[in-house]
C-alpha positions in Angstrom: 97.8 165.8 231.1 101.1 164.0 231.5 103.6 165.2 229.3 107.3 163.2 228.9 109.9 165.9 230.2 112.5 166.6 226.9 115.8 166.4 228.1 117.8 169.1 228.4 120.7 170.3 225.3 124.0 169.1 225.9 125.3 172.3 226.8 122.5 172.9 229.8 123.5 169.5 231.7 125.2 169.5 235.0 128.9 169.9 234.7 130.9 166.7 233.8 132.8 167.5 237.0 130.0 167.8 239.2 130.4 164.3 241.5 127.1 163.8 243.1 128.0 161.3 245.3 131.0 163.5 246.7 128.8 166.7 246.7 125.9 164.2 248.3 128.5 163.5 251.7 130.2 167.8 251.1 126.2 168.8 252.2 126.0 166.1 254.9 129.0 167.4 256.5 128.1 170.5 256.1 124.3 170.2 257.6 125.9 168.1 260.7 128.6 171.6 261.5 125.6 174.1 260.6 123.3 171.9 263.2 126.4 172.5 265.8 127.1 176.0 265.2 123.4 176.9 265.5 122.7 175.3 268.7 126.1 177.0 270.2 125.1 180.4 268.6 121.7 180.0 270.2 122.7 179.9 273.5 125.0 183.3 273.4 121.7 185.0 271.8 119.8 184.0 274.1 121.7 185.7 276.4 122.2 189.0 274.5 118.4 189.1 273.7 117.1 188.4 277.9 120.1 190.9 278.9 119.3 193.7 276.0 115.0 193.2 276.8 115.5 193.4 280.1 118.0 196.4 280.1 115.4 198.3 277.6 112.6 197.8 280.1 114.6 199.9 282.5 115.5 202.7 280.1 113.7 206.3 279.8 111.8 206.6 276.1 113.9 208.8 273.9 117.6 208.5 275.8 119.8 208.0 273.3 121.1 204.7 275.6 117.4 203.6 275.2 118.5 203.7 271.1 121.9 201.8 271.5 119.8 198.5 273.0 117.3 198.7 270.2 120.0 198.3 267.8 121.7 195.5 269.8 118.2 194.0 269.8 117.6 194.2 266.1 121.0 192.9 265.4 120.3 189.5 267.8 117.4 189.3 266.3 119.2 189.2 262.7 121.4 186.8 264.4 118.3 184.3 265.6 117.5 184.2 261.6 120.9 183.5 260.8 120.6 180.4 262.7 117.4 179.4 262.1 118.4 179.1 258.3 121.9 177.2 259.7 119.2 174.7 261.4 116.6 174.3 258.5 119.5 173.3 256.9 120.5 170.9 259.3 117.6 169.4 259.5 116.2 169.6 255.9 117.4 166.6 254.8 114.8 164.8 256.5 112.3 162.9 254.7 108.8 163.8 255.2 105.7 161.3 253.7 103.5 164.3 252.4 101.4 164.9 250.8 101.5 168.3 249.5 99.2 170.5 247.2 101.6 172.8 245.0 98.5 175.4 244.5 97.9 175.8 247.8 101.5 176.9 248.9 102.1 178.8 245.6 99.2 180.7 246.6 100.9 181.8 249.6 104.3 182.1 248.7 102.7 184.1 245.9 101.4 186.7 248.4 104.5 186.5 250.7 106.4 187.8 248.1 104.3 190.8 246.6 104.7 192.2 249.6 108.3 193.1 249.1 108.3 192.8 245.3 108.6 196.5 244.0 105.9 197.9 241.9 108.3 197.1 238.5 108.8 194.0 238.8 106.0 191.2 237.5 105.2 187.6 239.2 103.7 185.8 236.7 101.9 182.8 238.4 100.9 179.9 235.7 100.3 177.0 238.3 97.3 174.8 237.6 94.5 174.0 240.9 94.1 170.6 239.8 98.0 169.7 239.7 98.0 166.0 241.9 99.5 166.3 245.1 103.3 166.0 245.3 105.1 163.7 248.2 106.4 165.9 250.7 105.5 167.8 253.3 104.0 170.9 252.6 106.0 173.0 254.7 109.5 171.5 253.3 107.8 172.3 249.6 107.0 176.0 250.8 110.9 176.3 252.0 111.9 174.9 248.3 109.7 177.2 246.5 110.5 180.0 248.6 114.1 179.6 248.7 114.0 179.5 245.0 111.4 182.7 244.9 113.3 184.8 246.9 116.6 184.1 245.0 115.2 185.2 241.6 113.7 188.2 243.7 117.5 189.6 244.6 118.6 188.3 241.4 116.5 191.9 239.9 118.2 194.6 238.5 115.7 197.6 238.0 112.0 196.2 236.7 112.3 192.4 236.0 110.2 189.6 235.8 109.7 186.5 237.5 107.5 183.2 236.3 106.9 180.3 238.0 104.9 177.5 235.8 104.3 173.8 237.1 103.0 171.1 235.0 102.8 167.0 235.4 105.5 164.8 233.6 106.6 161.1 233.2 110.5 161.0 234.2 112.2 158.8 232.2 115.6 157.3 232.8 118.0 159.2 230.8 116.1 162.8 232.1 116.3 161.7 235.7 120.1 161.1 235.1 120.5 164.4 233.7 119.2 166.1 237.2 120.9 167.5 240.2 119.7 165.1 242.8 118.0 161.6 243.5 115.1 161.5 241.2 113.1 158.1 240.6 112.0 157.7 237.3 108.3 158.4 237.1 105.3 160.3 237.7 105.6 163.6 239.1 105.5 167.4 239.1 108.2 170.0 237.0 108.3 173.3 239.1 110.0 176.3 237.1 111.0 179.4 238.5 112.7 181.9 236.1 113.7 185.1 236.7 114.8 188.1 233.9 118.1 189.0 236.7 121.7 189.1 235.1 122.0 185.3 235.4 124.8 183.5 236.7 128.7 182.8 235.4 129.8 179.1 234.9 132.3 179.8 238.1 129.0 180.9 240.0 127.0 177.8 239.1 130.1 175.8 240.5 130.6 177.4 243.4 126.6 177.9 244.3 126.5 173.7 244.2 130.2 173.1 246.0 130.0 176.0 248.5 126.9 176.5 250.6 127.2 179.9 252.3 128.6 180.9 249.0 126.9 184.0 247.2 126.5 186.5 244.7 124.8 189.0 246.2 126.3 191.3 249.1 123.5 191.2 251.5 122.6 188.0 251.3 123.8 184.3 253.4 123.8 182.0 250.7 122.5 178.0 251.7 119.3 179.2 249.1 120.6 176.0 246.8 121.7 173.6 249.3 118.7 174.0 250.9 116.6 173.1 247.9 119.4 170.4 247.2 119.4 168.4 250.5 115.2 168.8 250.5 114.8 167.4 246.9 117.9 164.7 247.3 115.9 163.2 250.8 112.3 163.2 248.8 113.6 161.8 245.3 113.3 165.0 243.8 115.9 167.0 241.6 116.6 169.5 239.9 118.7 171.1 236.8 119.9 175.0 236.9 120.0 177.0 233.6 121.8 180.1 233.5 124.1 182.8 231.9 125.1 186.0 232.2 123.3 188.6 230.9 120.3 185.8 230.4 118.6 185.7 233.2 118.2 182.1 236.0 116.0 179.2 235.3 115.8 176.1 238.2 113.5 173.2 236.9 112.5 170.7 240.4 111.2 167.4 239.9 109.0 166.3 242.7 106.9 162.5 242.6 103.9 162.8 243.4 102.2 160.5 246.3 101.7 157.3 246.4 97.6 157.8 246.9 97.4 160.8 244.6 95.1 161.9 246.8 94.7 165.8 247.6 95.4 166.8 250.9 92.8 169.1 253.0 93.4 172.7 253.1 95.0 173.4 256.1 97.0 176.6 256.3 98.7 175.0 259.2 101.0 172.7 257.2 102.8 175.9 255.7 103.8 177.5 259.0 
């Protein structure tokens, strides 16, 4: 079942310029003013959010005031996700023991997402149930793959596709060199997710590694990379990002698996 991950061409390595020790202290310094901002923003939308509820209460269904708080509501409440994501990745880099079962949270990232995934597109699920548990906490390996999952979702222009595979490797030196990361050389799981979206520019894949609230899509916050980054650096994970225009998005993660090898329980409650 083990298989020895190829390395990747010379073209598809990281970028000669990419410093992972300086990019390694840019998302440290960047998780320790996304923990401060958070908790500060928290505070005023707490306020808002008592003030607006408590206001609505008091207001007469169908005045058009009664409409004006909703709004305010709904836009604090975009505001409390805002800051959750500033805190997850604040907090992310965390190490967490595990361990993890990658069926079990593919299964329900996997229905999480065809709930918003238009009747076009495809999500092609090849993920084995007898994959060895990886070491990590399951719900840090649901933000990875979700993170990842929802980014090849907006990635979609018109009917698309979207394929995540996962398969057991032995990481050798040179490959673990070649990821984005802290990977140990050694046993452990390849996660794919690729989607068929108009890919990304080399200026893109820069800025998307240097810049975390950087991206390319109007409606969205960015930290989707980062977050994945900081998770994988802290657990001894990495991971290598294939892409060009035109050509769709491919992120390969390395994850060890635990020490035991033993599979977890089922418990949905890890993945809340």
């Amino acid at each position: 079942m083990n298989e020895r991950l190829q390395a990747p061409p010379p073209e598809a390595a990281p970028p000669p310029e990419l410093d992972q020790d300086r990019l390694q202290q840019r998302m440290q310094d960047a998780g320790v003013i996304s923990g401060r901002v958070a908790h500060a923003f928290d505070n005023v939308l707490t306020g808002i959010l008592g003030f607006a509820e408590l206001t609505l209460t008091q207001t007469e269904a169908g005045s058009p005031v009664r409409g004006f708080i909703e709004e305010v509501l709904r836009a604090a409440q975009n505001g409390v996700e805002l800051t959750q994501q500033l805190h997850l990745f604040s907090r992310c880099a965390i190490p967490t023991a595990g361990p993890a079962t990658l069926a079990y949270v593919v299964e329900e990232e996997e229905a999480r997402q065809r709930e918003s995934l238009p009747a076009t597109d495809k999500l092609d699920i090849r993920v084995e149930p007898g994959l060895p548990p990886v070491a990590i906490d399951a719900a840090l390996l649901r933000q990875l793959l979700g993170h990842l999952l929802d980014n090849a979702r907006e990635a979609l222009v018109g009917p698309g596709s979207i394929t995540v595979t996962a398969r057991v490797l032995s990481l050798g030196k040179t490959e673990a060199a070649a990821l984005i990361g802290q990977p140990s050389p050694g046993p452990g799981v390849e996660i794919v997710v690729a989607d068929s979206g108009p890919g990304l520019s080399a200026d893109a894949q820069r800025r998307v590694l240097h810049e975390p609230f950087f991206t390319t899509k109007p409606r969205h916050r960015g930290l989707g990379l980062p977050v994945v980054y900081r998770i994988l650096q802290a657990h001894r994970g990495g991971f290598h990002l294939e892409s060009e225009p035109g050509r769709g998005t491919t992120v390969r993660m390395f994850l060890p698996l635990a020490a035991d090898g033993a599979s977890p329980p089922r418990d949905r409650s890890h993945t809340q």
